[in-house]
DOBA-645659 format. One record per residue (C-alpha): residue in one letter; chain; x, y, z; residue number from 1. Coordinates in Angstrom, 2 decimals, padded with zeros to 5 digits. Example, Ala and Ser with C-alpha at 12.3 -4.5 7.8 and 13.67 -1.06 7.14 Angstrom:
2
(site A A (012.30 -004.50 007.80) 1) (site S A (013.67 -001.06 007.14) 2) 
% end
This chain:
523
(site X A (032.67 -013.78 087.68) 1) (site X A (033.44 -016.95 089.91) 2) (site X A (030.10 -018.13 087.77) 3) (site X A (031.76 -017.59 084.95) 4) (site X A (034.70 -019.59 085.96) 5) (site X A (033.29 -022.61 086.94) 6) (site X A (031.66 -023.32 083.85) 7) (site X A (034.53 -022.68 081.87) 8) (site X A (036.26 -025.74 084.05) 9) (site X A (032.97 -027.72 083.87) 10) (site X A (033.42 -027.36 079.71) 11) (site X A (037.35 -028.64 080.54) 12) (site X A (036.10 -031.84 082.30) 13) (site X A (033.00 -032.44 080.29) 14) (site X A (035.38 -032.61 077.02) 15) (site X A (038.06 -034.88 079.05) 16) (site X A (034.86 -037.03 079.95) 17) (site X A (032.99 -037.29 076.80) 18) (site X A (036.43 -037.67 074.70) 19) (site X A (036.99 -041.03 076.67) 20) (site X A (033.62 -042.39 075.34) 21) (site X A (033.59 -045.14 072.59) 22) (site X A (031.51 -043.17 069.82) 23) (site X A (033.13 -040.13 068.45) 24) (site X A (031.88 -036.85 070.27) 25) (site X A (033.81 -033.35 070.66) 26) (site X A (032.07 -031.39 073.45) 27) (site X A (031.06 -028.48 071.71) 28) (site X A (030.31 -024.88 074.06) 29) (site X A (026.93 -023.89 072.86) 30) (site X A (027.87 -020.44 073.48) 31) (site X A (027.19 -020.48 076.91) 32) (site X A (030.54 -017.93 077.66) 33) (site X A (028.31 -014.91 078.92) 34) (site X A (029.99 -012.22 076.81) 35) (site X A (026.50 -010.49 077.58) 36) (site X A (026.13 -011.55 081.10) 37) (site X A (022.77 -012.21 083.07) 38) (site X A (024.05 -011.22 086.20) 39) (site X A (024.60 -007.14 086.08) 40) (site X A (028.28 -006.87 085.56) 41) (site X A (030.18 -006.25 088.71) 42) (site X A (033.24 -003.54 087.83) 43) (site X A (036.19 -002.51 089.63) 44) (site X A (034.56 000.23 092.14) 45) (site X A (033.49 -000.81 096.08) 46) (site X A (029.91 -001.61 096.10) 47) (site X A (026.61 -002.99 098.20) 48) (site X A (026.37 -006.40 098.29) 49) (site X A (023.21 -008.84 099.25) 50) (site X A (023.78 -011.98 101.08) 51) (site X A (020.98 -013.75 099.14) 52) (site X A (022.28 -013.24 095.27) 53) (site X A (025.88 -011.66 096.05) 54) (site X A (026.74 -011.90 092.65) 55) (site X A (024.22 -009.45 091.80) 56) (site X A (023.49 -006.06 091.56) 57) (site X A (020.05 -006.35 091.03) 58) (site X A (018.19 -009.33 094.12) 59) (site X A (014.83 -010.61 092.96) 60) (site X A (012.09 -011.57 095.82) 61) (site X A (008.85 -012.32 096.20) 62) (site X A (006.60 -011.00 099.13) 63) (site X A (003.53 -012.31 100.40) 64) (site X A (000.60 -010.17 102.31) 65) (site X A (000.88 -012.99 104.75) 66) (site X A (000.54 -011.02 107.99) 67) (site X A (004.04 -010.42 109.78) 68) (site X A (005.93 -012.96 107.16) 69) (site X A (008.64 -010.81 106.75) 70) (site X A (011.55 -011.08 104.24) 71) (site X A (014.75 -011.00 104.83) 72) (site X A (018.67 -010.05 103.40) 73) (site X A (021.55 -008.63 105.01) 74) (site X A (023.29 -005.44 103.20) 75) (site X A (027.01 -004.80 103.49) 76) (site X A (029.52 -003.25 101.84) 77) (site X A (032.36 -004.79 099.33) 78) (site X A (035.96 -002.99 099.00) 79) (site X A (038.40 -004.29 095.95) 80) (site X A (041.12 -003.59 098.91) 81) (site X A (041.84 -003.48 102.36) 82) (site X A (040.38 000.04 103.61) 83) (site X A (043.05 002.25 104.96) 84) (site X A (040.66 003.40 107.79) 85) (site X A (037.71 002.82 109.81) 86) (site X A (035.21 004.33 107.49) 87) (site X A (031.28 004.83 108.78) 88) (site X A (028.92 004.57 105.62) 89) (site X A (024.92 005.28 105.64) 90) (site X A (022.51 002.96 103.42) 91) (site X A (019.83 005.14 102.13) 92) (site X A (017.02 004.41 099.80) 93) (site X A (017.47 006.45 096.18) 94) (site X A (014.13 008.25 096.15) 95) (site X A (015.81 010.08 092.99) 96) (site X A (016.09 006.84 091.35) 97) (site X A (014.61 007.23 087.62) 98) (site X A (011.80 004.51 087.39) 99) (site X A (010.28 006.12 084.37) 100) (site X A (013.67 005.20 082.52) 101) (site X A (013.52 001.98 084.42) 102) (site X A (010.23 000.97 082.79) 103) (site X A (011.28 002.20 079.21) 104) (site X A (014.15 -000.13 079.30) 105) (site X A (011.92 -003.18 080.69) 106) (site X A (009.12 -003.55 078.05) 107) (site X A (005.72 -003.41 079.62) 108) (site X A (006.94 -003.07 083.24) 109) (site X A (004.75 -001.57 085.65) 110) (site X A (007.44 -001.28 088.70) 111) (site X A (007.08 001.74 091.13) 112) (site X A (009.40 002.59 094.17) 113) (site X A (008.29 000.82 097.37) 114) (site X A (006.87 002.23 100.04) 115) (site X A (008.33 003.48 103.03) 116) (site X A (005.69 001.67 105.53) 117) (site X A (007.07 -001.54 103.79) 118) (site X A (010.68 -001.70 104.55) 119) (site X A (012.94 -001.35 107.23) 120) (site X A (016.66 -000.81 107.21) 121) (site X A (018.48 -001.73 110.31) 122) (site X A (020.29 000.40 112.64) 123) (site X A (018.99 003.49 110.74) 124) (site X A (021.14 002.02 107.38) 125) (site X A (025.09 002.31 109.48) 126) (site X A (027.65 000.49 107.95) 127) (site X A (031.24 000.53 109.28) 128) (site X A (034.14 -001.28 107.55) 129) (site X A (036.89 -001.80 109.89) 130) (site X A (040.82 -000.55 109.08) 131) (site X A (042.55 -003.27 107.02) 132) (site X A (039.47 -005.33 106.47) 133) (site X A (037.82 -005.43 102.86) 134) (site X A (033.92 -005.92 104.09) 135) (site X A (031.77 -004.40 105.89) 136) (site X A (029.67 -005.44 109.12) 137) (site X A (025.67 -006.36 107.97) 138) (site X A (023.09 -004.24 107.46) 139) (site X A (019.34 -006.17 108.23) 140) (site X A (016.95 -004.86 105.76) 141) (site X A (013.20 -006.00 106.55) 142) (site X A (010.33 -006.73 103.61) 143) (site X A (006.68 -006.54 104.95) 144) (site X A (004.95 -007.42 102.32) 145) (site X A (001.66 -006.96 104.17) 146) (site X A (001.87 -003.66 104.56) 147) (site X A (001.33 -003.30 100.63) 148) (site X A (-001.91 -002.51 098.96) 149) (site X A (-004.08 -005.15 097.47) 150) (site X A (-004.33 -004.29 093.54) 151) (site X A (-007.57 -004.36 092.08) 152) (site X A (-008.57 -006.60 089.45) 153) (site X A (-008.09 -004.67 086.02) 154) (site X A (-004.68 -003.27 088.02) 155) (site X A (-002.86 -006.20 088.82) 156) (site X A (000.43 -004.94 087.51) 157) (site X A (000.47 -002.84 090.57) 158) (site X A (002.06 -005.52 092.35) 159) (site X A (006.08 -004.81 091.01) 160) (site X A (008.37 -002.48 093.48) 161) (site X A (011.37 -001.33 093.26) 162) (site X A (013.70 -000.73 095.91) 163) (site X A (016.94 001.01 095.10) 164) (site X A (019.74 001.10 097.72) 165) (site X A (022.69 004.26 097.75) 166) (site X A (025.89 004.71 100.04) 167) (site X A (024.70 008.60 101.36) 168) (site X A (028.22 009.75 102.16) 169) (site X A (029.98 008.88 098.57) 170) (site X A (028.34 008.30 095.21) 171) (site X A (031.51 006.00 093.70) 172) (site X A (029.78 003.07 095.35) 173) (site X A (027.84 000.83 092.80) 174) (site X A (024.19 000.63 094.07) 175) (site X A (021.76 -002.22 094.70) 176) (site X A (018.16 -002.76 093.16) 177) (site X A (016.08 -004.91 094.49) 178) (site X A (012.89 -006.06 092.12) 179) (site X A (009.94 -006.94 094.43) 180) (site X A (006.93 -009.24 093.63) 181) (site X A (003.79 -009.20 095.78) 182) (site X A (001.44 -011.63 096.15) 183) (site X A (-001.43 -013.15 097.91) 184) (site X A (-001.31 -016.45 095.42) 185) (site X A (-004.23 -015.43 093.32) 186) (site X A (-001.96 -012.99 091.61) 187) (site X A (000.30 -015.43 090.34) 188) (site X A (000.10 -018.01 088.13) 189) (site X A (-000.17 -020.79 090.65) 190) (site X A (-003.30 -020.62 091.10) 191) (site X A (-006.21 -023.57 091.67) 192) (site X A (-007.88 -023.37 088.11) 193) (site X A (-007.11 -027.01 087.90) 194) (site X A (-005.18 -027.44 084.26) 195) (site X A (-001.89 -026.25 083.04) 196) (site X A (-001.33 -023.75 080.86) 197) (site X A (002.05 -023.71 078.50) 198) (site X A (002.45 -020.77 076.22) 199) (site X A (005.08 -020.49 073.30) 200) (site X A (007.19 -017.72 072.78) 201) (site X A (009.36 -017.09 069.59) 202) (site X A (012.50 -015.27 070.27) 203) (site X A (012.83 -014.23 066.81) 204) (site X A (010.11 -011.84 067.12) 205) (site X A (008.74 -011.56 070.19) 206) (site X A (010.12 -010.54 073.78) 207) (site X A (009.23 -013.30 075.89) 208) (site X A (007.45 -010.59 078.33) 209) (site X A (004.34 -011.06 076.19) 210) (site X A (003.39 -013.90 078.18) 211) (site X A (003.12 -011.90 081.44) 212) (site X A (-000.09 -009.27 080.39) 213) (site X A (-002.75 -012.83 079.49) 214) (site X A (-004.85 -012.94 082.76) 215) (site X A (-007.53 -015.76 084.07) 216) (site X A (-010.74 -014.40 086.20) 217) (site X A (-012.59 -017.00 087.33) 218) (site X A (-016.47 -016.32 088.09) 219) (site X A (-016.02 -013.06 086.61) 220) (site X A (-019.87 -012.12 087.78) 221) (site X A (-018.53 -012.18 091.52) 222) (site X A (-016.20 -008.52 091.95) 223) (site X A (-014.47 -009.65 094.95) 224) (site X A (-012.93 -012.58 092.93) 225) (site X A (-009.53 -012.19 092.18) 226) (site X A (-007.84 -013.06 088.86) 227) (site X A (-004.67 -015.15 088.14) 228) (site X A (-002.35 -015.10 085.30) 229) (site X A (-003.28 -017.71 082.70) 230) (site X A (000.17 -019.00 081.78) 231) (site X A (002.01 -021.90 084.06) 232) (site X A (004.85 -022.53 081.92) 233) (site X A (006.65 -020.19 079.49) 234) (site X A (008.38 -022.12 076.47) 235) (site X A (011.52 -020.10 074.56) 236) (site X A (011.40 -021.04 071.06) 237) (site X A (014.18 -022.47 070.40) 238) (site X A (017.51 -023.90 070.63) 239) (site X A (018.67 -026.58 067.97) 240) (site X A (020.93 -029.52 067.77) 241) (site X A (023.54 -029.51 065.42) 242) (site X A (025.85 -032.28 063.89) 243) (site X A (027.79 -033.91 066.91) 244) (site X A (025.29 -033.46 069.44) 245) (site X A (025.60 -029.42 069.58) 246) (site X A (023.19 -027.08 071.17) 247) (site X A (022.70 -024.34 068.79) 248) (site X A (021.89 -020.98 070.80) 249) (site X A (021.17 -018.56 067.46) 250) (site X A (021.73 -014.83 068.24) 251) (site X A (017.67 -013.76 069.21) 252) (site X A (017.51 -017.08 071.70) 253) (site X A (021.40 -016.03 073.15) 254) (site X A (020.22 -012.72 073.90) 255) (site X A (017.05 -013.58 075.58) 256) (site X A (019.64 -016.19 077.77) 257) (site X A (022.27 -013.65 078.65) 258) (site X A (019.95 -011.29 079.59) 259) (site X A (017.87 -013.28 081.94) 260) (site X A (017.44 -010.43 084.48) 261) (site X A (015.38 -008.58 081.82) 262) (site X A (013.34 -010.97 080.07) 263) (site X A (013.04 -014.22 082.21) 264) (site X A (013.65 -013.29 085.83) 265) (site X A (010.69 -011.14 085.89) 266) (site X A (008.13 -014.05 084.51) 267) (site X A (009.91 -016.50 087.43) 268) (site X A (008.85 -014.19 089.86) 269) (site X A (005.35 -013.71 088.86) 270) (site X A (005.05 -017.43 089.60) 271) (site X A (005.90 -018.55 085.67) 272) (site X A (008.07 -021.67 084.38) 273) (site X A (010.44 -020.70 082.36) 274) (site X A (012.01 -023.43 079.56) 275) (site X A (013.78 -023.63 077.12) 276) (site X A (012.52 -025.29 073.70) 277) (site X A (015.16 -027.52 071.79) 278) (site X A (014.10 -028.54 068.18) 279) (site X A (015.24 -030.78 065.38) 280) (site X A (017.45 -028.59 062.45) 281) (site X A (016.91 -029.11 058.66) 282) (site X A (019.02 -031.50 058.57) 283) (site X A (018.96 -033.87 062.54) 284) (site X A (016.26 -034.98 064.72) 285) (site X A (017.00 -036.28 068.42) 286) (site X A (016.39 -039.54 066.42) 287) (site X A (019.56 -039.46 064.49) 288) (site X A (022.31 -039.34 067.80) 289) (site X A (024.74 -041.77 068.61) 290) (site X A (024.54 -043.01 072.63) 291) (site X A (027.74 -040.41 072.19) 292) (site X A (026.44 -037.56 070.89) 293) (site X A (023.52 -037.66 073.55) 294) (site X A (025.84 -037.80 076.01) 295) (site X A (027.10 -034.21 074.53) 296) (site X A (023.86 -032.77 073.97) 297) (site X A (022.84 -033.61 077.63) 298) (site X A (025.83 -032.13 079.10) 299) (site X A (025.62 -029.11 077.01) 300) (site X A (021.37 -028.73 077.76) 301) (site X A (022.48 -029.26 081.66) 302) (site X A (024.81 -026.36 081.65) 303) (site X A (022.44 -024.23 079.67) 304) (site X A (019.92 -024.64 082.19) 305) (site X A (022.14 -024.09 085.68) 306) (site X A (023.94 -021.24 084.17) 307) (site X A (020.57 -019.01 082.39) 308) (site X A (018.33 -020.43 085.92) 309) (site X A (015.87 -022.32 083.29) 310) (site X A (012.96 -024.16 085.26) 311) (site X A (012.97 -026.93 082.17) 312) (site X A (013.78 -028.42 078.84) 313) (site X A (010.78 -028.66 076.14) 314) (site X A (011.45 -031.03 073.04) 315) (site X A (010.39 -030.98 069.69) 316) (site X A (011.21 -032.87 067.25) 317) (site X A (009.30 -032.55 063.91) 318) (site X A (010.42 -035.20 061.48) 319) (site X A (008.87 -033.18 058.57) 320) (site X A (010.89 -030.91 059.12) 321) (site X A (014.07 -033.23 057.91) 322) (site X A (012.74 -036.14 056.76) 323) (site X A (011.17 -039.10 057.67) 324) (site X A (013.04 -041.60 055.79) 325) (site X A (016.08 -040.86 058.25) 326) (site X A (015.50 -042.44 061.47) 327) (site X A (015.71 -045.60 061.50) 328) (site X A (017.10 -045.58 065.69) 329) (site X A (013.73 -045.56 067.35) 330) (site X A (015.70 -045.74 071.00) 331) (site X A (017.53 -042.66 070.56) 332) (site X A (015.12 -040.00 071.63) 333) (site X A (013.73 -042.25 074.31) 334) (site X A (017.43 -042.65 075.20) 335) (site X A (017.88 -038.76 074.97) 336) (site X A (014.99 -037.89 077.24) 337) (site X A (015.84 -040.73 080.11) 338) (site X A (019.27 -039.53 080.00) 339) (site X A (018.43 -035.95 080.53) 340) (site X A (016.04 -036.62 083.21) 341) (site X A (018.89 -038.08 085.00) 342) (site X A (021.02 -035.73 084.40) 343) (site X A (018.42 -032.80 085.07) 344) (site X A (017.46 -031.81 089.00) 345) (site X A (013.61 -033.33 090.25) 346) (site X A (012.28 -030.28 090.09) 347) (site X A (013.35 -029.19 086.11) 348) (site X A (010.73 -029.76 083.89) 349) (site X A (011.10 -031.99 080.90) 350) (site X A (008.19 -032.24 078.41) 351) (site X A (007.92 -033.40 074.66) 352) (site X A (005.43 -032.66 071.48) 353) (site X A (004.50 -036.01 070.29) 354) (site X A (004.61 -035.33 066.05) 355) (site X A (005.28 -037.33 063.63) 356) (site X A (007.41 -040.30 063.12) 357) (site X A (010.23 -039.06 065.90) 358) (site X A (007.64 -040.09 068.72) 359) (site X A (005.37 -042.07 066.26) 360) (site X A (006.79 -045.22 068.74) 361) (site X A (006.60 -044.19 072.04) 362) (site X A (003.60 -046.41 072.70) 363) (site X A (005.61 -049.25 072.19) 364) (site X A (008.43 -050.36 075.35) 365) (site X A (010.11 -052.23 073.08) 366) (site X A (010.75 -050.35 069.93) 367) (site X A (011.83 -047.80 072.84) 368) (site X A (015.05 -049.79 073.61) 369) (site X A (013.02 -051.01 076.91) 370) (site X A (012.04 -046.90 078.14) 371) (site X A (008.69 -046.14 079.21) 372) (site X A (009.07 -042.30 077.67) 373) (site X A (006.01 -041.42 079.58) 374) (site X A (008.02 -042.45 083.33) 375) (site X A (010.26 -039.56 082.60) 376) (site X A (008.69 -036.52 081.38) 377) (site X A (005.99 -033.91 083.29) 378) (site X A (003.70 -033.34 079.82) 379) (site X A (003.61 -034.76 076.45) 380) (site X A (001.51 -032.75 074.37) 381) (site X A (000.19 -032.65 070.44) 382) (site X A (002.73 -030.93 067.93) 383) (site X A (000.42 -030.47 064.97) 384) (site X A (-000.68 -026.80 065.86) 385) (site X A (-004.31 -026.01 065.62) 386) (site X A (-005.51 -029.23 065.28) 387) (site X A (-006.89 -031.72 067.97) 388) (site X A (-004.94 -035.12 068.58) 389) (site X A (-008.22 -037.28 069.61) 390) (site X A (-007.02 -038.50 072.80) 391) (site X A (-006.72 -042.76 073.25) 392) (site X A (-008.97 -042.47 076.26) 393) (site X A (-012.09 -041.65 074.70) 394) (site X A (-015.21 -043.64 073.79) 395) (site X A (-017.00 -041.21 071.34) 396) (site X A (-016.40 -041.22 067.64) 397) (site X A (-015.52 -038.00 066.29) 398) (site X A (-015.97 -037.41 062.12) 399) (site X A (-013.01 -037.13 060.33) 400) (site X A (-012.07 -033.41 059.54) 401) (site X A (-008.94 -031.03 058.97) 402) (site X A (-008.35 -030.07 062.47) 403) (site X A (-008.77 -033.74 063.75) 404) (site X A (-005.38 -035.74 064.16) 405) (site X A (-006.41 -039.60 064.35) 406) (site X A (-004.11 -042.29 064.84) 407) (site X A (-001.92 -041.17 067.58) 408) (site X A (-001.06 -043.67 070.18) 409) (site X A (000.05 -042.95 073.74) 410) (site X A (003.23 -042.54 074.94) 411) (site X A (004.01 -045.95 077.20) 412) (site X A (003.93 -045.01 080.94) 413) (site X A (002.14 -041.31 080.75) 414) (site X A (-001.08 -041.05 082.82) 415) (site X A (-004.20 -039.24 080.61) 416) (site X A (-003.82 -035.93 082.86) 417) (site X A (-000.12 -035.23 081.35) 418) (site X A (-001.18 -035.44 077.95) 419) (site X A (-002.24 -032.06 076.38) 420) (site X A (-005.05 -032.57 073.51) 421) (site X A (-004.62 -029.26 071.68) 422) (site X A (-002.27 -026.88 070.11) 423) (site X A (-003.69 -023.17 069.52) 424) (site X A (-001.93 -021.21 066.91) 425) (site X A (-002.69 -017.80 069.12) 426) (site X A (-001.81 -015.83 065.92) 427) (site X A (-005.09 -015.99 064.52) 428) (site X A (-009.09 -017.27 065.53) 429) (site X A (-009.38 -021.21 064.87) 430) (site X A (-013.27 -020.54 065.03) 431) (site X A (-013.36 -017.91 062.48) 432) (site X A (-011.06 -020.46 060.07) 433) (site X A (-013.20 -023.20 060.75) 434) (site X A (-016.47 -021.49 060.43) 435) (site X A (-017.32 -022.57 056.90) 436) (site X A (-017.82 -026.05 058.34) 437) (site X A (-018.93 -025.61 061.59) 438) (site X A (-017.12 -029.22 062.24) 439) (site X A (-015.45 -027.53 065.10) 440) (site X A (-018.07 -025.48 066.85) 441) (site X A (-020.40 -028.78 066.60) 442) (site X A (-017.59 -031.26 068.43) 443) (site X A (-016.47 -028.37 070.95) 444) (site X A (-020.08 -027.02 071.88) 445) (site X A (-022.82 -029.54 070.57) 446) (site X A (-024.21 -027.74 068.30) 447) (site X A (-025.89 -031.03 067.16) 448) (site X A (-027.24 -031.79 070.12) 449) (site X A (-025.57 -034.83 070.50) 450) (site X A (-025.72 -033.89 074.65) 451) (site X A (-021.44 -035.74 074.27) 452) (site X A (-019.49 -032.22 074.95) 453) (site X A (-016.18 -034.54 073.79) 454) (site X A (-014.49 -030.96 073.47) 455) (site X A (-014.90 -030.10 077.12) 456) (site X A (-014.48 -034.05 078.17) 457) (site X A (-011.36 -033.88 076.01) 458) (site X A (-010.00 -030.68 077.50) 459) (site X A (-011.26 -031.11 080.94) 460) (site X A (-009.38 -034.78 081.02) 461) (site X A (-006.19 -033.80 079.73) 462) (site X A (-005.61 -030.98 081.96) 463) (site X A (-003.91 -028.93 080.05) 464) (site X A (-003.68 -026.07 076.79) 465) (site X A (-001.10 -024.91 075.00) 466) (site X A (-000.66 -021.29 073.37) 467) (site X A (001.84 -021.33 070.39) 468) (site X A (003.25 -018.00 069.10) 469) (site X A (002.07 -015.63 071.35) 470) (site X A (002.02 -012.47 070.17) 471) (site X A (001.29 -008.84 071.23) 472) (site X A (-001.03 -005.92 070.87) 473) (site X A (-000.99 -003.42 068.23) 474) (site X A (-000.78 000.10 068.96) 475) (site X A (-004.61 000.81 069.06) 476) (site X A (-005.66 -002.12 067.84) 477) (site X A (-005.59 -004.73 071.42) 478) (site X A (-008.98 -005.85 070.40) 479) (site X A (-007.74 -007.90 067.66) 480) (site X A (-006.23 -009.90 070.58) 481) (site X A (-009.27 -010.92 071.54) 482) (site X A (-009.64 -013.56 069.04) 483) (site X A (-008.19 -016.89 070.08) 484) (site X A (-008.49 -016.04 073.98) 485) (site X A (-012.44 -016.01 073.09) 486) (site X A (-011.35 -019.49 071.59) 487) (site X A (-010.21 -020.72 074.69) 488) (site X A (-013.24 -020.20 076.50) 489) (site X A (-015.52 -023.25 075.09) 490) (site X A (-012.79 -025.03 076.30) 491) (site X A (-012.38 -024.52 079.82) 492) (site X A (-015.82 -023.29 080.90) 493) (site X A (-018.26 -024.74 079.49) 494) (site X A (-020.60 -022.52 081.71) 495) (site X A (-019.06 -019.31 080.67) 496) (site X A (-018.16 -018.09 083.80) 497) (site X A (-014.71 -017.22 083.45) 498) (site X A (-012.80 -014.60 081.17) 499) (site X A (-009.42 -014.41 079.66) 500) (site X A (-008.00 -011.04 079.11) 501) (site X A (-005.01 -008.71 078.45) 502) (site X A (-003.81 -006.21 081.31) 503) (site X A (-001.04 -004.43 079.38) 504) (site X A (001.11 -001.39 080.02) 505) (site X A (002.38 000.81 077.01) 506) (site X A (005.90 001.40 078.11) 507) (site X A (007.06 003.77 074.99) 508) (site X A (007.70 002.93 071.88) 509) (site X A (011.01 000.58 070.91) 510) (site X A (013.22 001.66 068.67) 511) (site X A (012.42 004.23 065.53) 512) (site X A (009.49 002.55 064.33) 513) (site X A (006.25 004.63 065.67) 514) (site X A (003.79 001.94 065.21) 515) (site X A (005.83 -000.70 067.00) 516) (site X A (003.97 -002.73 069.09) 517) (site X A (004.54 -003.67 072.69) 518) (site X A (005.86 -006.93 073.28) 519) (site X A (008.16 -006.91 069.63) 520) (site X A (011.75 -007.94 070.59) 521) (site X A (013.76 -004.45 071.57) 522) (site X A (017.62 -006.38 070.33) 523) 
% end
């Protein structure tokens, strides 16, 4: 609750702040008040408490099978009042705890309780809280993450524990779950495939947990190689800006925030970004705001992201969306986007979709009110979905066709490597819609025989792909998945080495409707 507290005072001085600006702009709460919490809502009762997320009942921690790197928390307990008496308490590990129910209620999850050889409660779990005192002494508990089994490929989800911690002597103490990661750093996301992978999740009807079950093997030929997961980066679509500067948090995006510990904690510790996307409305762009009204939006976007634990802020503005013939301030998105990387921590991503006329002059310094856009962002990447935005550093000439955008300049300051060339609409094959013409198989494999590749120079140069609207598998029908991953692969291995797959657990159906399908939001 303290969290809770010191936002509502950060609104207080924000408003006092912003009021005293020149240009008219209320601070206005983007419904950031919790009244569905992420943190697991602490109530009145005595409870365990974790020195590494005491505000918590459930902790979230990554192990490694790094031999003898143990991890670490200490375990006491919290009274509401003074105890009346020495009291002697036992920690104990709930071996009755329901993790069938557990993995209904988080879509997909493939948790299991940990094993015994890989933990370690200190002194035998003893507790004592001392007469008047309101605490506890510490309890050390002790991770080994080495001790766990290596999952096979085709298995990885065997890599999520659960540990559940109970007072043995009296049940009226609230318990503590802690939701275990391993890893040997091929299992997660980090891994050295050498390009960046951003995929797009709509909140409206998707659970972002989709994006956890898409898997990378490399040099799938050779069985001892491991696999990774395919996504880097995990982009929530989306917030909006409102008149004034506003953040607009709708009710599926809200949800997804409050309850982080279900849908976004769990991608963070399987080594994922997660951001949040923030789009134009009908009506605004980010080229429409007064220096004022950035100055609200960037406040309201920086408590957003300490309060929900967002890794980053994705922006998109798509001016045919509103409207061209309103924005005639070219500096006020580059304004926005310096101004938020100031205001934003180093290591908080910030990345844009260049589409359109909102970032049609971010080539140019000067039409930029002096900003180099490209100084301040990690990625810019191309907005027009399914279609390739031929990149400024290439020599080749590429016939014009439907899926080609031409004309693009790039952004002033960004190096080639943090622009992304392509857009996949993962909803549906882009070879089978542009089979007719065969324009696209001939410019991403030479079918011509040309000997060019630009595809793979184009992909291979840019570093990066991006995955929009990812969606899930149908009961019985996971094949039809299949589709644009197959897509992918022309891209990044030219050689065909590698594979892209889907390692999915059917956690029960959601809801009433029997032919639901995994990953469709459960609010």
């Amino acid at each position: 609750m303290k969290r809770i507290l010191k936002y509502i005072w950060l609104w207080g001085l924000l408003s006092l702040c912003v009021s005293s600006c020149e240009e008219e702009a209320a601070v206005i709460n983007p419904d950031v008040s919790h009244d569905k919490p992420t943190e697991v809502v602490i109530g009145d009762s005595p409870r365990l408490c974790s020195d590494l997320q005491k505000d918590n009942q459930q902790v979230f921690l990554i192990v490694t099978d790094k031999e003898n790197e143990v991890v670490t928390d200490q375990v006491s307990v919290v009274l509401k009042e003074a105890a009346t008496g020495t009291k002697n308490l036992t920690v104990v590990v709930d071996k009755d705890f329901d993790v069938e129910a557990f993995q209904l209620a988080y879509t997909n999850s493939n948790y299991t309780l940990l094993p015994d050889n890989a933990y370690e409660l200190g002194n035998g779990g003893s507790l004592t809280i001392a007469a008047g005192a309101m605490q506890s002494g510490k309890m050390t508990l002790i991770l080994k993450g080495w001790m766990l089994p290596v999952p096979e490929n085709f298995n990885l989800g065997a890599s999520q524990y659960l540990l559940p911690l109970k007072i043995k002597e009296d049940g009226k103490y609230q318990t503590l779950l802690y939701r275990i990661n391993w890893t040997n750093g091929k299992h997660r996301l980090t891994s050295d495939k050498g390009y960046t992978c951003i995929g797009y999740v709509d909140t409206e009807k998707m659970s972002p947990l989709v994006s956890s079950v898409y898997w990378l093997q490399e040099n799938y030929m050779d069985k001892k190689n491991k696999c990774s997961q395919l996504f880097d980066v995990v982009n929530l679509l989306r917030a909006t800006i409102d008149a004034g500067g506003k953040l607009n948090l709708n009710a599926d995006i809200s949800h997804v925030l409050k309850n982080a510990d279900k849908y976004i904690r769990p991608l963070q510790l399987m080594g994922m970004k997660v951001c949040l996307t923030v789009k134009n409305s009908s009506t605004i762009g980010f080229c429409h705001l007064t220096d004022g009204e950035i100055d609200n939006l960037v406040a309201q976007v920086k408590t957003a992201v300490e309060l929900y634990g967002l890794d980053g802020i994705d922006l998109w503005d798509d001016s045919d969306e509103y409207g061209a013939n309103g924005i005639k301030n070219t500096s006020a998105y580059p304004k926005l986007i310096k101004a938020l990387r100031g205001a934003l921590s180093k290591e908080t991503m910030l990345t844009v979709a260049d589409k359109g006329e909102a970032t049609a002059s971010f080539f140019d310094k000067e039409k930029c009110g002096g900003i180099e856009v490209g100084k301040y962002i990690d990625y810019a990447y191309n907005g027009y979905v399914n279609q390739y935005s031929i990149p400024f550093w290439t020599d080749f000439e590429v016939p014009e066709a439907e899926w080609m955008i031409c004309g693009r300049k790039p952004f002033a300051g960004l190096e080639k490597n943090r622009f992304v060339c392509f857009t996949q609409d993962f909803t549906q094959s882009l070879l089978a819609t542009y089979d007719e013409s065969e324009a696209y198989l001939n410019f991403i494999m030479d079918m011509e025989g040309t000997g060019s590749f630009p595809g793979f120079i184009v992909f291979n140069e840019s570093k990066g792909y991006i995955a929009y609207d990812l969606r899930d598998n149908m009961r019985g029908m996971e094949n039809l998945l299949r589709a644009p991953m197959d897509d992918m692969q022309p891209l990044y291995d030219p050689n065909f080495e590698t594979q892209v797959f889907t390692n999915s657990r059917q956690a029960g159906a959601v809801g009433n409707d029997v032919n639901n399908t995994y990953f469709r939001k459960d609010w």
